[in-house]
C-alpha positions in Angstrom: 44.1 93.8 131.6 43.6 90.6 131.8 40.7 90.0 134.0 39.0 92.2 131.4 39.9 89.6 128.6 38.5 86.7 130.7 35.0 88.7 131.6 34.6 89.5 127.7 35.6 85.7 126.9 33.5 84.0 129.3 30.4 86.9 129.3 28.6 84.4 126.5 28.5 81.6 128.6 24.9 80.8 130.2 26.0 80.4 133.6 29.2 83.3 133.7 29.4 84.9 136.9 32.1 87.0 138.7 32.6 88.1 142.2 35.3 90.7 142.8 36.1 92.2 146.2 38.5 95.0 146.6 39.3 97.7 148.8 41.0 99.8 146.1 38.1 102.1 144.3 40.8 103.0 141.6 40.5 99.5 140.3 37.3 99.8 139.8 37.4 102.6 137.6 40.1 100.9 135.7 37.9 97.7 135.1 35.5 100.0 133.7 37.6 101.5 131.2 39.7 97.9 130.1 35.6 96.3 129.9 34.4 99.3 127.6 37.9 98.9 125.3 37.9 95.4 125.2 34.8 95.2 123.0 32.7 92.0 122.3 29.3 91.4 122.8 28.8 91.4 126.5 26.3 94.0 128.7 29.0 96.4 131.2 27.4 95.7 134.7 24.4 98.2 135.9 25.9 98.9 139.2 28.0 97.5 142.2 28.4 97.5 145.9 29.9 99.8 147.9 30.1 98.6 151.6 31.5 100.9 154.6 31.3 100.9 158.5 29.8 103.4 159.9 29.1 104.1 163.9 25.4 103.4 165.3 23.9 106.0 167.6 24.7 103.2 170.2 28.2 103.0 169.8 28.4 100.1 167.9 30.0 99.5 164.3 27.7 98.4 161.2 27.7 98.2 157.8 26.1 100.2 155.2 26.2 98.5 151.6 24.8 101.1 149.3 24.1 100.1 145.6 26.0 102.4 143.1 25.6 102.5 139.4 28.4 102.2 137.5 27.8 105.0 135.7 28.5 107.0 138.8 32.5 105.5 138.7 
């Protein structure tokens, strides 16, 4: 995959950072498989967002944003 080629390319660089937002939790998983085949010298990410809307006791919408570890994928 070739996001996973550009995360182990770039992951030596000082200032590397990447933001991914999806709605699809299958990608996920797949990212973390492609990351632990592409190899390199790079540290797989401790954990990621997971953000849902939920109802309030008052009717209202809110989001939750739970931190996950990616070991949990």
């Amino acid at each position: 995959m070739a996001l996973a080629q550009i995360i182990a390319s770039r992951s030596g660089q000082h200032n590397f950072q990447l933001l991914a937002i999806t709605h699809d939790e299958d990608f996920c998983d797949m990212m973390k498989n492609e990351l632990a085949s592409v190899g390199g010298n790079f540290a797989m990410p401790d954990s990621y967002f997971y953000v849902q809307r939920e109802e309030g006791g008052d009717g209202k919408h809110y989001s939750r944003i739970d931190k996950v570890s990616w070991d949990e994928l």
